[in-house]
LUMVO-130666 format. One record per residue (C-alpha): residue number from 0; x, y, z. Coordinates in pm, whole numbers, m for minus. Layout:
n_u_v_w
NUM_X_Y_Z
...
***
This chain:
n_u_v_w
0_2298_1725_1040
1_1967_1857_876
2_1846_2197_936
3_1514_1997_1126
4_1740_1885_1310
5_1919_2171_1460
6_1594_2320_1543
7_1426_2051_1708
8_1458_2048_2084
9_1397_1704_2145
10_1731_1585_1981
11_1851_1429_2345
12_1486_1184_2340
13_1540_1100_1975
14_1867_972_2037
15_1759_739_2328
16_1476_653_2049
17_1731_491_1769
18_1610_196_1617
19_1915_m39_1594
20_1806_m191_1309
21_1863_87_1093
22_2236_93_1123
23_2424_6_778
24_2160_193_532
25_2310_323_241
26_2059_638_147
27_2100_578_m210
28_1696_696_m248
29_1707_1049_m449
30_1411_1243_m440
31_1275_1121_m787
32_1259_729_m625
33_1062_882_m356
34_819_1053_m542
35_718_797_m739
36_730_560_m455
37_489_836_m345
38_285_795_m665
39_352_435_m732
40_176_374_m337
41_m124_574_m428
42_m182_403_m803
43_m235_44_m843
44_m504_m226_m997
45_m749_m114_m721
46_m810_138_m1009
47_m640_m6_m1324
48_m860_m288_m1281
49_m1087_m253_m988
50_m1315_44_m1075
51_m1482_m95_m1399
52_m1651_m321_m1155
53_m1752_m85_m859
54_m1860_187_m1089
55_m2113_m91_m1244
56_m2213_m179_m825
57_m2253_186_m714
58_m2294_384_m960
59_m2110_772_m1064
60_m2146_847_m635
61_m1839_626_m647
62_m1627_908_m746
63_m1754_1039_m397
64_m1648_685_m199
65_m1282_750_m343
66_m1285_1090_m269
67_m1420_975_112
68_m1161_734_118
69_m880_899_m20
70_m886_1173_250
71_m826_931_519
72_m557_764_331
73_m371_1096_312
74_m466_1180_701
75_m263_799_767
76_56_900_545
77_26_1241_629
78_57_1099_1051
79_340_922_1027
80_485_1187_796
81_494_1357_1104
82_667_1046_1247
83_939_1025_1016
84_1028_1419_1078
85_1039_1343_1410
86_1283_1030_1355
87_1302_876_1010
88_1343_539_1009
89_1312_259_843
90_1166_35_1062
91_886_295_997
92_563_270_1194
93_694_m59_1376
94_993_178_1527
95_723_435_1629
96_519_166_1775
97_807_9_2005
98_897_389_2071
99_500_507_2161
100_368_168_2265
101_625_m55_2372
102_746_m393_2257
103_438_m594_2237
104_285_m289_2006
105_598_m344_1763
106_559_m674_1750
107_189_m688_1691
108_268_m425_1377
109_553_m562_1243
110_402_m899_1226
111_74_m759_1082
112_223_m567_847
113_467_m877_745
114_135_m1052_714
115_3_m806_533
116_271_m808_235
117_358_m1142_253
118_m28_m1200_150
119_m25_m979_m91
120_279_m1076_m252
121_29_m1403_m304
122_m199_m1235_m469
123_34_m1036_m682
124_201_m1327_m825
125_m130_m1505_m886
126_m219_m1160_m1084
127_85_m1188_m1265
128_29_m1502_m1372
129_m318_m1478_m1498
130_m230_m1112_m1660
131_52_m1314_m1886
132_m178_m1566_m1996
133_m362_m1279_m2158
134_m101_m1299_m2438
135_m104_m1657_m2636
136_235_m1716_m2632
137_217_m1744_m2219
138_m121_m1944_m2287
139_67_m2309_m2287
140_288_m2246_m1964
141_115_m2315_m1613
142_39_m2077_m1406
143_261_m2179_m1135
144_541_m2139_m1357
145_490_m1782_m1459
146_405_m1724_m1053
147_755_m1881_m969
148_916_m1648_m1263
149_778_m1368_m1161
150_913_m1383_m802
151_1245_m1479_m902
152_1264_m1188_m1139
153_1179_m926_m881
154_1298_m1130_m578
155_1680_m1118_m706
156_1635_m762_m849
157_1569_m609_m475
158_1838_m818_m339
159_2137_m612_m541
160_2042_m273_m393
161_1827_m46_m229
162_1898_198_m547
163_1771_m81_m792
164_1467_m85_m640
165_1419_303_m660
166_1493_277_m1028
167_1241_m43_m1083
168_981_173_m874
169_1048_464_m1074
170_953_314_m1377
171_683_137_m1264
172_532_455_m1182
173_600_611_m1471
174_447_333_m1664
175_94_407_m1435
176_85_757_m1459
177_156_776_m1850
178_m137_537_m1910
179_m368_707_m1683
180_m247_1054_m1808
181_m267_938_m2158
182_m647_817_m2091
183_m746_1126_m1958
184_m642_1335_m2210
185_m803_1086_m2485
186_m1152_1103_m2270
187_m1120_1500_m2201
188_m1085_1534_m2614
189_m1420_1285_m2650
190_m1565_1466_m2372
191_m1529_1820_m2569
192_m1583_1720_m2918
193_m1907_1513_m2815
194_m1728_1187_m2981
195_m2048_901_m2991
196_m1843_609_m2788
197_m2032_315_m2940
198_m2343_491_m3020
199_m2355_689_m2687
200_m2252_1085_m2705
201_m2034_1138_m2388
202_m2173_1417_m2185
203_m2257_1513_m1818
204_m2634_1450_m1945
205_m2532_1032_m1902
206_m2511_1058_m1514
207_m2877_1190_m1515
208_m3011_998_m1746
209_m2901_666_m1572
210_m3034_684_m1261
211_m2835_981_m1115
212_m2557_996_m883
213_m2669_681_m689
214_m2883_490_m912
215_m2855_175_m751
216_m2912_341_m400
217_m2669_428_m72
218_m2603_76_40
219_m2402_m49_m266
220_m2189_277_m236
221_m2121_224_85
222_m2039_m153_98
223_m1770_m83_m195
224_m1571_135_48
225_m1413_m193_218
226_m1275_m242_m162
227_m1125_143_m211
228_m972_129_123
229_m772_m183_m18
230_m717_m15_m343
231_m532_250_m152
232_m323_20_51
233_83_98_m5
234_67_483_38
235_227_392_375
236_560_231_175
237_682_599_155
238_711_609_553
239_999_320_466
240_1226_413_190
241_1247_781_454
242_1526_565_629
243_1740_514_285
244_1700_838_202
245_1908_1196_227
246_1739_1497_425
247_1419_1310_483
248_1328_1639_632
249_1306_1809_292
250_1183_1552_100
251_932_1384_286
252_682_1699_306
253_634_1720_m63
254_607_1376_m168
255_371_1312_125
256_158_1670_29
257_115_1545_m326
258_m39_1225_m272
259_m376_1416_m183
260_m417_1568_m516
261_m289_1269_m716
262_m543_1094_m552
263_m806_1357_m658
264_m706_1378_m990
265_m642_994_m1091
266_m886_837_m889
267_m1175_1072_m829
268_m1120_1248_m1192
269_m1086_942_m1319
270_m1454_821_m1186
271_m1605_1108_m1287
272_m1433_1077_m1653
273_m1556_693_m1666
274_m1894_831_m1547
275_m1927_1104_m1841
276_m1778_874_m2126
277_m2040_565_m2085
278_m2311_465_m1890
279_m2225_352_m1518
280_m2386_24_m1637
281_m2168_m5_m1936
282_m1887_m107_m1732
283_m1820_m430_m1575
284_m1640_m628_m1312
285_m1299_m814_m1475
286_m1225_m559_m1736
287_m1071_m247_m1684
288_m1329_51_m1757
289_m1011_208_m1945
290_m1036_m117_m2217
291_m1411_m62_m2200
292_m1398_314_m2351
293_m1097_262_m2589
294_m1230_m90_m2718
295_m1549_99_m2828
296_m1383_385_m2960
297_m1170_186_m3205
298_m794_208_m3037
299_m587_m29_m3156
300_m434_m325_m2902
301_m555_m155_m2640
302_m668_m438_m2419
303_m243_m551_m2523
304_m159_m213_m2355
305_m404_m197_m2053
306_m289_m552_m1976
307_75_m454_m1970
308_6_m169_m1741
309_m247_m402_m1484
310_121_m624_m1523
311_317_m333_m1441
312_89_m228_m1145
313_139_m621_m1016
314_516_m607_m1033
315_535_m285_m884
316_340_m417_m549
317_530_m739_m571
318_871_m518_m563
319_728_m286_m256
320_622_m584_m27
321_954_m745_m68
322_1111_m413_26
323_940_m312_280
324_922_m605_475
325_1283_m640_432
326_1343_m330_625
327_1053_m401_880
328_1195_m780_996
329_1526_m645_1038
330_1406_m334_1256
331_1205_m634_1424
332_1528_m863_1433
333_1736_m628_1604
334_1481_m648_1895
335_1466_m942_1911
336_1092_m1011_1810
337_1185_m1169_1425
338_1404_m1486_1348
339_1757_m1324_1374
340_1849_m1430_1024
341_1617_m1137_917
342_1809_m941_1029
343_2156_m968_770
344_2271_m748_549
345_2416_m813_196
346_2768_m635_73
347_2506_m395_m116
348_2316_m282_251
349_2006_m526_133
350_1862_m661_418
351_1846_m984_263
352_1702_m1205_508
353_1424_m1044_553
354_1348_m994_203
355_1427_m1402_142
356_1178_m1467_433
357_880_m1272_253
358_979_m1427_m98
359_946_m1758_83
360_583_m1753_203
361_507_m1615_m161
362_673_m1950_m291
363_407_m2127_m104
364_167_m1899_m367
365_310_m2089_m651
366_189_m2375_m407
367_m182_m2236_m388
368_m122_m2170_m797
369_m55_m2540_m848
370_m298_m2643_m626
371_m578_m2444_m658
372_m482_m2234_m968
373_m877_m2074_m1030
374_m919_m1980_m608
375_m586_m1851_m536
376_m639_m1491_m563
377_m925_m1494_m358
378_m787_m1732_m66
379_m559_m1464_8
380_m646_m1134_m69
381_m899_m1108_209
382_m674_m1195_488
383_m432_m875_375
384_m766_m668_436
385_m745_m739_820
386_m349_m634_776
387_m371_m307_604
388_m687_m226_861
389_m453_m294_1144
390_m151_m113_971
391_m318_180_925
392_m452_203_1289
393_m156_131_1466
394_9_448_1235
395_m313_655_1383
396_m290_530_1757
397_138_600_1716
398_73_972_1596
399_m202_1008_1918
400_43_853_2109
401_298_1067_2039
402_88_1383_2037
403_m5_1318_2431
404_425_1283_2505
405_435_1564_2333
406_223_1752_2563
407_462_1648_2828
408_762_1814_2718
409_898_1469_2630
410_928_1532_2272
411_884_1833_2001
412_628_1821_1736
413_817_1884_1392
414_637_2217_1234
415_495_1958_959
416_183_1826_1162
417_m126_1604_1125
418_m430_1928_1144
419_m666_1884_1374
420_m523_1656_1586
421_m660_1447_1858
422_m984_1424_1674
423_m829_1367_1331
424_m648_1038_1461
425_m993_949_1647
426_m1191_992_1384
427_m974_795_1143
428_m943_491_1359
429_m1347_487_1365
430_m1359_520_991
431_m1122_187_964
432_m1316_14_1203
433_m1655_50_1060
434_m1462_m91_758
435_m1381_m372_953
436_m1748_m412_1041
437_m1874_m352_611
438_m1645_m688_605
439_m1897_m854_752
440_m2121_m776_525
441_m1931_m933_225
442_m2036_m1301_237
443_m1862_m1477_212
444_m1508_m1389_171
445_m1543_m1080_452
446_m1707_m1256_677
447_m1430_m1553_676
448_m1198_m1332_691
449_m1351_m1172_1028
450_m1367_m1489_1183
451_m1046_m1572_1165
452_m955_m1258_1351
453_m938_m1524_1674
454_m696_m1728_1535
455_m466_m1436_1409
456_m461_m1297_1738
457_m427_m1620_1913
458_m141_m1676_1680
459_23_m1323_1775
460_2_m1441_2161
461_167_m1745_2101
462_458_m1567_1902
463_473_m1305_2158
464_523_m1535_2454
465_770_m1744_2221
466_1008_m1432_2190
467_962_m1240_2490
468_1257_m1373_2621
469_1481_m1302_2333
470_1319_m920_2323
471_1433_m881_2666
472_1777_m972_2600
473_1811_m735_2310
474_1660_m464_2541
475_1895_m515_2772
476_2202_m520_2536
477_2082_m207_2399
478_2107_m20_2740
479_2454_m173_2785
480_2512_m8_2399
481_2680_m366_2299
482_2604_m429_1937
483_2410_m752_1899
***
């Protein structure tokens, strides 16, 4: 038993709190895999890939935007850090829901957040696929083939164990950080010795003398926060691995704390580095502003090394949705609200169902990839937007949830809080649905994507009324304390 533990009061209501699905965990997660799970959450192609073209929409302010948006990021991951002192599970935010909210609230999370990865896995095998064809050698073989590779590679890597995937995760961040790390310190030498990066001196003097901080106005700055908020999507995956991990207590504070300044360092400092190097407008959308400085400066294969870390960043999100969801269906599965075959465990404590559920709807990706190899990136990443919106707030209305019991007596607030809570959780909630509302704005894919809202929830009514029945029953097993 932790230290937290012993000094937390509300021991007896956690205990009438566990989440039966997270019997049979081995906590084979040290706190390196954490970390960079940490890391690896916070760092993906949202800025590998993603800021060469929203630095050329909204100018050096956009430094600002990921700033903006990187606060409330930490404020979500920092809330259910709070959570997972309080009970660490992994079930995660969809235990905290059935906990704070009830039944239907679980089911409307898990099934989001299923939705969510399951989505995304899409897209990242689509990304996969068109990264590889980069290199000639991957030129002659369809796309649909390297999709299908790809998912079999990382598919039957997370199914041997829950320490395999620290390890992949591990490296994958390492990967991300070096190149960013390595970038910075090439740009902060070009920066100081006033290197001309193809005929332009690098200098603070290049923000002014474009335009300014918002050259191309407010409205362009603000309609690329929908995008940021998506590149930031993940940071949540740390609230998971807490159930497969040792003295979550301990661990969880620290990795959670230094996601904040990560952010401000490889995403903001990043920005402003771009921003100092070149000329916002030198940059453009499809090639990573990274290629865009080295190419001009003369590195050799760089676009061969930026493509291999844009690869990395894919298979690293590919790897975490598979996870994840894996651990979410079977905390869903054990109450009844997912297909009980989600629920089973491998020899190695892999919820394998689960996982082979999520790797399935991703095999109907290779579909889209066969089909409709030039759209399929597109067709799906907006619907994950919705997802990660409705993630996020459910994590929000949990924490203010579970603030107001506390108030009763019902439970004790660990000493590692959310500040300024209830207007913190308020105020974040707004923020994510005025992002919600900027969707509308992007025509057309946003504005699809808000329409079929309807039909998602219509969908989640449907399921609901299909497994109330079976959620009941598990319920009421549970109270009996039979094992089902």
């Amino acid at each position: 038993m932790t230290k937290q533990t012993l000094q937390d009061p509300s021991q007896p209501e956690r205990e009438r709190h566990v989440d039966p699905g997270d019997r049979g965990y081995r906590k084979s997660l040290k706190p390196r895999h954490i970390n960079m799970i940490a890391i690896g959450g916070a760092i993906g192609t949202g800025l590998f890939l993603g800021a060469g073209g929203r630095l050329a929409q909204a100018g050096p302010a956009l430094a600002i935007a990921y700033a903006v948006c990187g606060v409330f990021a930490f404020l979500v991951v920092r809330a259910l850090g709070e959570l997972i002192l309080h009970r660490p599970s992994s079930g995660a935010f969809v235990s905290y829901a059935r906990e704070f909210m009830g039944e239907k609230g679980a089911f409307v999370a898990g099934w989001m957040y299923f939705l969510n990865w399951a989505t995304t896995g899409i897209a990242d095998i689509t990304a996969i696929s068109l990264y590889a064809h980069y290199w000639s050698m991957f030129t002659p073989v369809p796309q649909w083939v390297l999709a299908l590779a790809a998912l079999v590679v990382v598919l039957s890597l997370n199914l041997v164990s829950v320490r395999l995937f620290g390890e992949m995760e591990f490296w994958f961040a390492i990967v991300k950080v070096g190149a960013l790390v390595a970038f910075m310190a090439v740009g902060i030498v070009l920066l100081v010795v006033a290197q001309p990066i193809g005929g332009t001196v690098p200098g603070p003097q290049l923000i002014a003398d474009h335009g300014g901080i918002l050259p191309n106005g407010l409205v362009p700055l603000v309609l690329v926060v929908q995008g940021i908020v998506f590149a930031y999507a993940a940071v949540e995956l740390v609230g998971v691995a807490a159930g497969e991990t040792e003295n979550p207590a301990k661990i969880m504070p620290k990795a959670i704390n230094s996601i904040m300044w990560r952010i401000g360092i490889f995403y903001v400092g990043s920005v402003v580095l771009l921003s100092m190097l070149l000329p916002w407008n030198a940059y453009q959308k499809g090639e990573s502003p990274f290629v865009t400085v080295l190419s001009q400066v003369g590195v050799p294969a760089v676009g061969d090394v930026m493509n291999l870390v844009v690869l990395t960043a894919a298979m690293s999100s590919l790897n975490s949705g598979l996870y994840s969801t894996g651990r979410i269906l079977r905390s869903m599965a054990a109450a009844g609200s997912a297909p009980k075959f989600t629920g089973l465990m491998n020899r190695s404590q892999v919820p394998y169902g689960g996982i082979m559920l999520t790797g399935a709807v991703c095999v109907l990706g290779v579909g889209l990839n066969y089909v409709v190899p030039a759209d399929a990136f597109e067709i799906v990443l907006n619907f994950t937007a919705i997802a990660i919106i409705t993630t996020w707030g459910m994590i929000m209305l949990c924490h203010l949830l579970f603030v107001r019991k506390s108030r009763t007596g019902a439970v004790t607030r660990p000493t590692y809080r959310l500040p300024g809570s209830p207007v913190t959780q308020i105020v974040t909630i707004a923020f994510l649905l005025s992002v919600a509302i900027l969707m509308w704005f992007d025509v057309p894919a946003g504005r699809m994507t808000l329409l079929c809202v309807p039909v998602l929830v219509i969908a989640l009514v449907i399921g609901w009324f299909c497994v109330r029945k079976r959620v009941a029953a598990a319920k009421s097993l549970e109270g009996t304390g039979e094992d089902h």
